[in-house]
N, CA, C and O atoms as a Tinker XYZ file with bonds, in Angstrom:
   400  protein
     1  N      0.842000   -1.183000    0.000000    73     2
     2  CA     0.000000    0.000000    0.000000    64     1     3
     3  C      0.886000    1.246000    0.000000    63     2     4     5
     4  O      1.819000    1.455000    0.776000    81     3
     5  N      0.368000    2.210000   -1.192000    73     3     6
     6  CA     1.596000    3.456000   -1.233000    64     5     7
     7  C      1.242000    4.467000   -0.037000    63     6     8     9
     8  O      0.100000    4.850000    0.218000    81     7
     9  N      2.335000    4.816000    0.614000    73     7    10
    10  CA     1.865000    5.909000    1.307000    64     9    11
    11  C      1.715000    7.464000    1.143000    63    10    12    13
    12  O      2.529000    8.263000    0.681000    81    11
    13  N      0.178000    7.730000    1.757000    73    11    14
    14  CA     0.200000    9.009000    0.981000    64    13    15
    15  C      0.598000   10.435000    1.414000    63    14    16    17
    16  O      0.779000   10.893000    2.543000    81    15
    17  N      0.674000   10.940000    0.339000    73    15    18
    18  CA     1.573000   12.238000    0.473000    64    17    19
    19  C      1.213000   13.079000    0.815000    63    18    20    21
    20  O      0.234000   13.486000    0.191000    81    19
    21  N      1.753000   14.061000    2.154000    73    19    22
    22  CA     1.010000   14.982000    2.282000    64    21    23
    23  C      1.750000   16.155000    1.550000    63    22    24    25
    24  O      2.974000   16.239000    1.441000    81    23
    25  N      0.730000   17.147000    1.011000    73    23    26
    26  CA     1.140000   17.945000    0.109000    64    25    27
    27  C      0.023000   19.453000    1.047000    63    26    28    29
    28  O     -1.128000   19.483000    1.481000    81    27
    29  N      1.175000   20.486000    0.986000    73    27    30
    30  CA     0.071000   21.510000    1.474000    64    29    31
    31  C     -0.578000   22.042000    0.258000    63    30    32    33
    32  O     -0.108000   22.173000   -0.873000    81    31
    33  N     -1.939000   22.367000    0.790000    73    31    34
    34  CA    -2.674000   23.527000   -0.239000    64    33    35
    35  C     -2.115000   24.628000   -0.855000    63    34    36    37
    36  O     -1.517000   25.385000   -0.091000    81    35
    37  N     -2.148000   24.975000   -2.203000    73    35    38
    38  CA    -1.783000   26.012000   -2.843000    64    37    39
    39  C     -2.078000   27.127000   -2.609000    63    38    40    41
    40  O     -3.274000   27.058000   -2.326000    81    39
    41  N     -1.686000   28.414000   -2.519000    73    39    42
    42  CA    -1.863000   29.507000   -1.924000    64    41    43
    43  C     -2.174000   30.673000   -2.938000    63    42    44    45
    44  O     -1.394000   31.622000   -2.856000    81    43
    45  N     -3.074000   30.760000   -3.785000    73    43    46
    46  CA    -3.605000   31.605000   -4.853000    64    45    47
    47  C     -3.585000   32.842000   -4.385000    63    46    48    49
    48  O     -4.330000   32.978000   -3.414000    81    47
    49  N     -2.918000   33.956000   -4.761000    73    47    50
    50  CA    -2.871000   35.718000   -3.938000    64    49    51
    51  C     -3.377000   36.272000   -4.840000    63    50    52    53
    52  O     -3.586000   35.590000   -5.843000    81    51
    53  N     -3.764000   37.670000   -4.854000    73    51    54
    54  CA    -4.131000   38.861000   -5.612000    64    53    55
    55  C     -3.615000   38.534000   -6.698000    63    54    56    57
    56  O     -4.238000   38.210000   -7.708000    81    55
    57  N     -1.833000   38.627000   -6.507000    73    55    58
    58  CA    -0.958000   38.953000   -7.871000    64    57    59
    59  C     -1.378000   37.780000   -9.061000    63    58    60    61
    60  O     -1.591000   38.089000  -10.233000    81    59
    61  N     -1.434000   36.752000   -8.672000    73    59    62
    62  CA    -2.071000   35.346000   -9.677000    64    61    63
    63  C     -2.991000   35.648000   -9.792000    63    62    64    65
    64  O     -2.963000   35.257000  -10.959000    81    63
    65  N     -3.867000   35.999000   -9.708000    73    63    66
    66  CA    -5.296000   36.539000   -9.853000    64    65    67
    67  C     -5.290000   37.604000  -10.584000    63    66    68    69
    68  O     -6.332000   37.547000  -11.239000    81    67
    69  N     -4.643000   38.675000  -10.893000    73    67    70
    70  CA    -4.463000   39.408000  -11.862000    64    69    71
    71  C     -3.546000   39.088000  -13.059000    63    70    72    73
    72  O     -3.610000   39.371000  -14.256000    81    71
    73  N     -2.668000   38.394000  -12.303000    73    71    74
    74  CA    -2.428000   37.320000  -13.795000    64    73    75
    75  C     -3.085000   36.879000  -14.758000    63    74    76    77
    76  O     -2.988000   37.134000  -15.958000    81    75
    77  N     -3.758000   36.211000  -14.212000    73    75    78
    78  CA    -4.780000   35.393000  -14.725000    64    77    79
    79  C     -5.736000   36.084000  -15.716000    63    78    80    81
    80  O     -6.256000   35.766000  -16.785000    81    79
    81  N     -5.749000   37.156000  -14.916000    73    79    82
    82  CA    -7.521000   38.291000  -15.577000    64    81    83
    83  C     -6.377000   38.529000  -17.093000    63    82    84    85
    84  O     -6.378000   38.299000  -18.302000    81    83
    85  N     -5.657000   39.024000  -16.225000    73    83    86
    86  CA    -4.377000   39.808000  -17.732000    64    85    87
    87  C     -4.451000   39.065000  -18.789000    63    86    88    89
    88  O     -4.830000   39.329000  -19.930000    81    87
    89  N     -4.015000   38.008000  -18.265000    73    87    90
    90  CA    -4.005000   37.066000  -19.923000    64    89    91
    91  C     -5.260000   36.949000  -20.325000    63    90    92    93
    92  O     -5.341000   37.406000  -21.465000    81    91
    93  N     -6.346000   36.532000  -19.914000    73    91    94
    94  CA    -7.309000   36.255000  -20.664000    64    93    95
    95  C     -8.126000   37.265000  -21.837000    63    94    96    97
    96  O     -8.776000   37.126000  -22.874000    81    95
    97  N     -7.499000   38.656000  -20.698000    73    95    98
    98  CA    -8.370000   39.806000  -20.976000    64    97    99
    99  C     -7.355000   40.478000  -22.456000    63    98   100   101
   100  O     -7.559000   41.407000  -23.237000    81    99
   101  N     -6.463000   39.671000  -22.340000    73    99   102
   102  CA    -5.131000   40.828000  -22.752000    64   101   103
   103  C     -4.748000   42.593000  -22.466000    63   102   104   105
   104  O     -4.556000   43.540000  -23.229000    81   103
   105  N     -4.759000   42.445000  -21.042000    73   103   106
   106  CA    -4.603000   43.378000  -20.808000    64   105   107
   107  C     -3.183000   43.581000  -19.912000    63   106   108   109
   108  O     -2.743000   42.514000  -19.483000    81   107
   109  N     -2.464000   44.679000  -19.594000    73   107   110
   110  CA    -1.782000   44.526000  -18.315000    64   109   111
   111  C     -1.804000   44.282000  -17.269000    63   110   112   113
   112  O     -2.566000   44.854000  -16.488000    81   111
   113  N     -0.806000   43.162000  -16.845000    73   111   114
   114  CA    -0.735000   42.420000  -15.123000    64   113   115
   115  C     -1.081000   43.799000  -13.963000    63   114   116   117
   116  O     -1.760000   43.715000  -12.939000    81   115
   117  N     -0.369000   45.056000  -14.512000    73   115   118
   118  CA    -0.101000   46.374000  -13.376000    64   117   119
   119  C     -1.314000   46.600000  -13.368000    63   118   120   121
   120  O     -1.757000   46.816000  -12.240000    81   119
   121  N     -2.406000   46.656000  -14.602000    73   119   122
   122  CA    -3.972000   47.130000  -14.712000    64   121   123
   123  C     -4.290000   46.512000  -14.022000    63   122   124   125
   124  O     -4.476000   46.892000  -12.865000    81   123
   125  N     -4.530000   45.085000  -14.481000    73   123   126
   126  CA    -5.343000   44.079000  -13.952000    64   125   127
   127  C     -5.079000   43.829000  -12.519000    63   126   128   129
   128  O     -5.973000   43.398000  -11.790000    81   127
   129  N     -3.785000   44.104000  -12.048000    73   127   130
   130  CA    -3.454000   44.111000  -10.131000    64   129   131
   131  C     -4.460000   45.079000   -9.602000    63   130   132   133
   132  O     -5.154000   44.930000   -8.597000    81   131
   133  N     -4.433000   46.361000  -10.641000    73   131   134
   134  CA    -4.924000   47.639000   -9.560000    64   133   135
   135  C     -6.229000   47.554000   -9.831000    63   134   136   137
   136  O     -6.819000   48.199000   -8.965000    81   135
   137  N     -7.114000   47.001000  -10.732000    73   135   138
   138  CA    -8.454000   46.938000  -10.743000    64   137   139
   139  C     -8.932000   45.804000   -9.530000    63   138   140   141
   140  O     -9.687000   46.062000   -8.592000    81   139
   141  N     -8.277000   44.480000   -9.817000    73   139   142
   142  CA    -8.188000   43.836000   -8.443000    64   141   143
   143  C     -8.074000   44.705000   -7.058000    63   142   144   145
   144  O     -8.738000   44.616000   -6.025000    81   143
   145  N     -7.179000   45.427000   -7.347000    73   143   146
   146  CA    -6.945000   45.731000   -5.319000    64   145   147
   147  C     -8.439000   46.510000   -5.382000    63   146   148   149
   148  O     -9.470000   46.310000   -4.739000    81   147
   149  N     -8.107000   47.493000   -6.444000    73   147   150
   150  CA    -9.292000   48.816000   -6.142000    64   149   151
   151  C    -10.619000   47.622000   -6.028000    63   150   152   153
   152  O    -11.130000   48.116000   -5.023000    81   151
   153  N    -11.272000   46.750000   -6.258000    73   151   154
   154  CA   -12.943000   45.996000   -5.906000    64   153   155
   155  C    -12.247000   45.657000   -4.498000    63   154   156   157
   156  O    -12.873000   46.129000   -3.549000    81   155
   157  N    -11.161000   44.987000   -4.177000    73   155   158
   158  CA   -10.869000   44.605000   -2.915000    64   157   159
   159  C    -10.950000   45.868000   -1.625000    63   158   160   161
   160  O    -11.414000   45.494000   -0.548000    81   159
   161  N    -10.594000   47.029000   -1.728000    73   159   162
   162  CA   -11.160000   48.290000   -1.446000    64   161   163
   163  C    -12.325000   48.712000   -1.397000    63   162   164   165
   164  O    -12.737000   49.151000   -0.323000    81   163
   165  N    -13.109000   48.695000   -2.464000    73   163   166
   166  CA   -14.684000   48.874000   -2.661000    64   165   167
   167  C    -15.409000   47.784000   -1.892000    63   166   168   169
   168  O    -16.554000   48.090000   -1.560000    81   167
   169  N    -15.017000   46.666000   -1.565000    73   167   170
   170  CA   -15.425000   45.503000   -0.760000    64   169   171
   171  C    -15.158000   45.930000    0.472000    63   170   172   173
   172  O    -16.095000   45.612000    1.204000    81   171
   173  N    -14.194000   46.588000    1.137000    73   171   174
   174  CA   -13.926000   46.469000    2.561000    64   173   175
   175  C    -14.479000   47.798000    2.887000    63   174   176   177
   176  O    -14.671000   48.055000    4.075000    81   175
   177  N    -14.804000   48.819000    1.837000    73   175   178
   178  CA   -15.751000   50.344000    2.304000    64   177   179
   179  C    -16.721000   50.037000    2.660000    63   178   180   181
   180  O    -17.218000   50.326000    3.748000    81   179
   181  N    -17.450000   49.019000    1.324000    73   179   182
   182  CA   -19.017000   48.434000    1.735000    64   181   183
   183  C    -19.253000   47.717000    3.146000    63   182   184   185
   184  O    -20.361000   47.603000    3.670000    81   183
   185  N    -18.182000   47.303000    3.626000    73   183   186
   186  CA   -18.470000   46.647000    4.520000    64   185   187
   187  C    -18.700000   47.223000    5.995000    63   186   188   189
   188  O    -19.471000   47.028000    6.934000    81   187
   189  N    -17.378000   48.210000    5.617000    73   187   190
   190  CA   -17.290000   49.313000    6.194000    64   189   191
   191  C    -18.625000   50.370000    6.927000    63   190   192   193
   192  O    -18.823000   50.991000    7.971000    81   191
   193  N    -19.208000   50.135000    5.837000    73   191   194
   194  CA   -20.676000   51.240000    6.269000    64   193   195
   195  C    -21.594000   50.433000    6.565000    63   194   196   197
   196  O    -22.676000   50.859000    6.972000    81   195
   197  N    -21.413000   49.467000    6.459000    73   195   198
   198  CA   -22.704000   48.402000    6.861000    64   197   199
   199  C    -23.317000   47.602000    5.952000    63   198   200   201
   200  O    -24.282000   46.918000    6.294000    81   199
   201  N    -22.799000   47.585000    4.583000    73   199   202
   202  CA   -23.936000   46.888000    3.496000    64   201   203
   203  C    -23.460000   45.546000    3.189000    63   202   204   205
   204  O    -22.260000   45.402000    3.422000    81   203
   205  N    -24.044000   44.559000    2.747000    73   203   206
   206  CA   -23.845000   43.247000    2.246000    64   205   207
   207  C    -23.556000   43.717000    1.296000    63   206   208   209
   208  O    -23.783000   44.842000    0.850000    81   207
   209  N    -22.461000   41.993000    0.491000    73   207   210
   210  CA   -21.375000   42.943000   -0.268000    64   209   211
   211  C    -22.081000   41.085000   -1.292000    63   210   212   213
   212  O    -21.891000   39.996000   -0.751000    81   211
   213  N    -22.812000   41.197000   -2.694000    73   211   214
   214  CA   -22.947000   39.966000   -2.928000    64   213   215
   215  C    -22.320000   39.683000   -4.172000    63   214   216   217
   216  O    -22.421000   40.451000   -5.128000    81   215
   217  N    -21.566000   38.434000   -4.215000    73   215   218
   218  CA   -20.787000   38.504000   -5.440000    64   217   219
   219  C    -21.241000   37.412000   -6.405000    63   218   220   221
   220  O    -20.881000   36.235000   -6.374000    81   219
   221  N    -21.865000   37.832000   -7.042000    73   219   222
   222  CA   -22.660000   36.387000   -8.315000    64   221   223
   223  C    -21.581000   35.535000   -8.247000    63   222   224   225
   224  O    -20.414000   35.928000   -8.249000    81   223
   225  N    -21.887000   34.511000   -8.195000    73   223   226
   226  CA   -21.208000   32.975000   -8.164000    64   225   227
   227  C    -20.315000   32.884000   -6.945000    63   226   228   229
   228  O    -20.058000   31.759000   -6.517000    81   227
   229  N    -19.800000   33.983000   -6.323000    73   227   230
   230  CA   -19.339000   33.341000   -5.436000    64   229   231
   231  C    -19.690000   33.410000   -3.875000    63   230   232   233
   232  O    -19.260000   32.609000   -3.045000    81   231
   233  N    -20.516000   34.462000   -3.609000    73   231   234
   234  CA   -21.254000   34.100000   -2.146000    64   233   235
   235  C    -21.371000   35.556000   -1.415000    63   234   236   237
   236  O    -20.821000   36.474000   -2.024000    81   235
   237  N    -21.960000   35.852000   -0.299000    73   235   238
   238  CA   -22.023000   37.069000    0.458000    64   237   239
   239  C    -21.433000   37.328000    1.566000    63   238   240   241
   240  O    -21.304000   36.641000    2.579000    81   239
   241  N    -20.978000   38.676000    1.237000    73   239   242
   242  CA   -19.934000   38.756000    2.706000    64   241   243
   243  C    -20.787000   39.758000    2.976000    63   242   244   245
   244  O    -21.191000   40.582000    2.156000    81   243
   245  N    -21.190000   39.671000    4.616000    73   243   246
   246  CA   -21.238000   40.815000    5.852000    64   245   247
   247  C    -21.151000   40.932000    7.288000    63   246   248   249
   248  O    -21.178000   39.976000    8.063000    81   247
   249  N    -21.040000   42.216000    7.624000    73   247   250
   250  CA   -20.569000   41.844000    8.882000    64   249   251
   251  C    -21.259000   42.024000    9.987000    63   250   252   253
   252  O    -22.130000   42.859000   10.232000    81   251
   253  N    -20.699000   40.968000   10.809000    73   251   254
   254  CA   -22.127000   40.079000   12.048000    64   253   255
   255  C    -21.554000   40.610000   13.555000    63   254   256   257
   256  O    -20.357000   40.752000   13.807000    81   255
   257  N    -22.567000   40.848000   14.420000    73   255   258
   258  CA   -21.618000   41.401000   15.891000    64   257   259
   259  C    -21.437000   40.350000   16.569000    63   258   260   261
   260  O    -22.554000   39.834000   16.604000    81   259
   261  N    -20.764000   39.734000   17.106000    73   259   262
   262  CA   -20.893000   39.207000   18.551000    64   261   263
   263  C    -21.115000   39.520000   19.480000    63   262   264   265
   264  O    -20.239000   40.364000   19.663000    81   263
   265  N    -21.686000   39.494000   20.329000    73   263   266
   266  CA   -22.082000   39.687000   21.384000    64   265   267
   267  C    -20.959000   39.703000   22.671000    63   266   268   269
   268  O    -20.128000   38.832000   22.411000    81   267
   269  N    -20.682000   40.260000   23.749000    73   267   270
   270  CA   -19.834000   40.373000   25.232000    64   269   271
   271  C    -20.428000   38.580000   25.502000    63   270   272   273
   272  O    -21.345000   37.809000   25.217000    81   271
   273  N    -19.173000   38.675000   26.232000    73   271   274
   274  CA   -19.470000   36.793000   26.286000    64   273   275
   275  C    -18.336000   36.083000   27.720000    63   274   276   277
   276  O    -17.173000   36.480000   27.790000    81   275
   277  N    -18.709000   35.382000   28.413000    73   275   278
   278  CA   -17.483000   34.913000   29.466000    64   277   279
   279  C    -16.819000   33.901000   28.510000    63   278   280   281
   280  O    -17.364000   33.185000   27.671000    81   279
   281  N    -15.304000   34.025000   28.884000    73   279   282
   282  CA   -14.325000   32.783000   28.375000    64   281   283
   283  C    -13.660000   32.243000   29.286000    63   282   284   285
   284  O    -13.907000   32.519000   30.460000    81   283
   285  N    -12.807000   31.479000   28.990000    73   283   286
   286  CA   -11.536000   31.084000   29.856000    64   285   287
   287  C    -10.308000   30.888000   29.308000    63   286   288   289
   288  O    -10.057000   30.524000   28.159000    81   287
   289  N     -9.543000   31.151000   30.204000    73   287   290
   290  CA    -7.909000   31.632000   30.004000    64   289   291
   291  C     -7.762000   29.799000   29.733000    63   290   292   293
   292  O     -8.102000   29.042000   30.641000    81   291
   293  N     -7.352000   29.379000   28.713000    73   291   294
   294  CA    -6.984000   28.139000   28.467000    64   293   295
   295  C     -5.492000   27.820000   29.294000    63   294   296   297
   296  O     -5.158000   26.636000   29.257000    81   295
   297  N     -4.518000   28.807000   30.074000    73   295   298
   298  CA    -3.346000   28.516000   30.273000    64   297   299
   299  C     -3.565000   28.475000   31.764000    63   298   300   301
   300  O     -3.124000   27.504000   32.378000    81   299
   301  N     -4.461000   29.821000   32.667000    73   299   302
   302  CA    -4.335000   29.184000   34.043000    64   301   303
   303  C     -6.175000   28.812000   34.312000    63   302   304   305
   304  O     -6.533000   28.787000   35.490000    81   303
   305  N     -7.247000   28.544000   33.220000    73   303   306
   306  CA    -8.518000   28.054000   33.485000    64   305   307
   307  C     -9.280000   29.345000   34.112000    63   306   308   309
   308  O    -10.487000   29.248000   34.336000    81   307
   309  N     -8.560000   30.608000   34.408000    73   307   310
   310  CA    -9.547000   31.478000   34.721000    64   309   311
   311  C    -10.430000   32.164000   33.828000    63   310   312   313
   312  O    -10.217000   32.253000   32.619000    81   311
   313  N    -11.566000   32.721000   34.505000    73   311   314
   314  CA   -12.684000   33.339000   33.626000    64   313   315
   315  C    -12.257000   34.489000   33.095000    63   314   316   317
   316  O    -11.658000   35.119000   33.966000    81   315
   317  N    -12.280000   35.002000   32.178000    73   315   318
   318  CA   -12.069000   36.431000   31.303000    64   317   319
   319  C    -13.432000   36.340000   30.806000    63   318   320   321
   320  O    -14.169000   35.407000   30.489000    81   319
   321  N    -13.578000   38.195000   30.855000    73   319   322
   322  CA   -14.783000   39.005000   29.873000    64   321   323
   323  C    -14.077000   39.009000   28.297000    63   322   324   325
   324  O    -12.961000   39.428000   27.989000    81   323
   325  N    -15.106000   38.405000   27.432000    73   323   326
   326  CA   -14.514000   38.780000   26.077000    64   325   327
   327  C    -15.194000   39.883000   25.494000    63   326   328   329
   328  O    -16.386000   39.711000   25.237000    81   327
   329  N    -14.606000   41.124000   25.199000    73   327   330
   330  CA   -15.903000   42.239000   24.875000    64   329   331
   331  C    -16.176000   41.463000   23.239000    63   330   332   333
   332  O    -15.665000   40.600000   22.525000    81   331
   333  N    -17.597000   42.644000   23.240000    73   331   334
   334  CA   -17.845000   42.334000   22.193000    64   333   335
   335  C    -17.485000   42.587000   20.492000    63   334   336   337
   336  O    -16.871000   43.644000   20.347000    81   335
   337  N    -17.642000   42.120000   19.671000    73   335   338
   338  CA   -16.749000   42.767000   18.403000    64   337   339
   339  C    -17.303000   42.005000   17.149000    63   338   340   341
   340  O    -18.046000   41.028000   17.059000    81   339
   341  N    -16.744000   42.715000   16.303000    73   339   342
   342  CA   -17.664000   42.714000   15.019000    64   341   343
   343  C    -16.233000   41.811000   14.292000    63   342   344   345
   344  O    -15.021000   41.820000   14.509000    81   343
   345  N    -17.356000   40.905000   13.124000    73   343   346
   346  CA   -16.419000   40.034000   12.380000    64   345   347
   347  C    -17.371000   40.197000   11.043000    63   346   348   349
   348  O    -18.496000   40.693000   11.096000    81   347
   349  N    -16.774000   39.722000    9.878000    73   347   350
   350  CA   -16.703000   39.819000    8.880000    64   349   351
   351  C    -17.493000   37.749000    8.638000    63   350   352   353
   352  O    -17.048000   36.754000    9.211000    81   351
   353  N    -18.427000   37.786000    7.848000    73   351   354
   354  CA   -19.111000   36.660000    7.628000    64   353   355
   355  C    -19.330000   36.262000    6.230000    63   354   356   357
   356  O    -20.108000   36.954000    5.573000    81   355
   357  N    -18.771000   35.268000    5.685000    73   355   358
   358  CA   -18.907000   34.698000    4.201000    64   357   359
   359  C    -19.771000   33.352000    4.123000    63   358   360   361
   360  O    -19.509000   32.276000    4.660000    81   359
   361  N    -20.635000   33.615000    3.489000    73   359   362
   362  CA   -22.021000   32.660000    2.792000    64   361   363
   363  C    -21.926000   32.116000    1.452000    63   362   364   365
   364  O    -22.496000   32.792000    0.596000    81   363
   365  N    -21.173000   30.749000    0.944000    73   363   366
   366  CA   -21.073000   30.554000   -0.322000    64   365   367
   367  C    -22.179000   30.388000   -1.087000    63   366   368   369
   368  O    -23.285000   29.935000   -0.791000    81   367
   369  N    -21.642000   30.911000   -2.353000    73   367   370
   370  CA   -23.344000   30.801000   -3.331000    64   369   371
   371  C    -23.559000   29.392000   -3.462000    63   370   372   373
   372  O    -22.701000   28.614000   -3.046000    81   371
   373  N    -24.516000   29.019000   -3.946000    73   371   374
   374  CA   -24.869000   27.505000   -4.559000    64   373   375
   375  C    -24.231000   26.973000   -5.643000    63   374   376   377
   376  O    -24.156000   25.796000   -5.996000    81   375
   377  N    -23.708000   28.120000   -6.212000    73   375   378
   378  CA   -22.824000   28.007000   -7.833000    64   377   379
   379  C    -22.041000   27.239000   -7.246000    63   378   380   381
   380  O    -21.910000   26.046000   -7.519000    81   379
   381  N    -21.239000   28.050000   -6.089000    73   379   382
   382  CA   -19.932000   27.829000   -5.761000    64   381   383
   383  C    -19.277000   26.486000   -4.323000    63   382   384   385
   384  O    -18.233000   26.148000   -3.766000    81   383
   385  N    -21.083000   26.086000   -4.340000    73   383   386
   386  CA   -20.956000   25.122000   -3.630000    64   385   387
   387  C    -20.733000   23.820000   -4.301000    63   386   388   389
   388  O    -20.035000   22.862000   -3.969000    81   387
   389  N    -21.617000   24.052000   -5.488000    73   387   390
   390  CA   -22.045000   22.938000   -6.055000    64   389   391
   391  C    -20.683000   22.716000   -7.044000    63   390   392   393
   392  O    -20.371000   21.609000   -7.482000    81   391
   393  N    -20.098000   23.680000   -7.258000    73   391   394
   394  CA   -18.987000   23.585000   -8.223000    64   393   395
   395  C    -17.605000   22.701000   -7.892000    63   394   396   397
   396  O    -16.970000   22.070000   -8.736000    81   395
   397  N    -17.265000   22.810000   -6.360000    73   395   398
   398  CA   -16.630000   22.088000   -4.954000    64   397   399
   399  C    -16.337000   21.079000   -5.146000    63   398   400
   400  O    -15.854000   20.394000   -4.245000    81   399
């Protein structure tokens, strides 16, 4: 029986991602980076002010509060207050589930 390999996951960034657009689009990698960052910007304003941000095929991001909450110090088991704080929440589309 072969043993199997562990291999880490590939790490896809912005810059490959405007790669990518570039060639297809034939356009420039420098364009195609800064149109990338600039929606990545326009994504974190929207979020910024409060609006759901929905991206056809690939799912909805917005952001959810948590609530003040008791924890515990995992190192000496005591209780800590965790205040409360806002996080950022992603919902995949069905496209992009089903595509998986």
């Amino acid at each position: 029986m072969a043993a199997a390999k562990s291999t880490s996951p590939t790490v896809v960034t912005l810059k490959h991602l405007a790669a990518q657009v570039a060639a297809k689009h034939g356009i420039a990698k420098k364009q195609s980076e800064e149109l990338l960052t600039e929606a990545v910007d326009l994504v974190g304003k929207s979020l910024k002010a409060g609006a759901k941000v929905r991206l056809a095929g690939l799912g909805i991001l917005q952001v959810r509060k948590r609530a003040a909450r008791m924890g515990r110090n995992p190192a000496t088991g005591e209780q800590i207050k965790i205040k409360a704080s806002k996080k950022v929440a992603f919902r995949a589309a069905k496209e992009l589930k089903e595509s998986i």
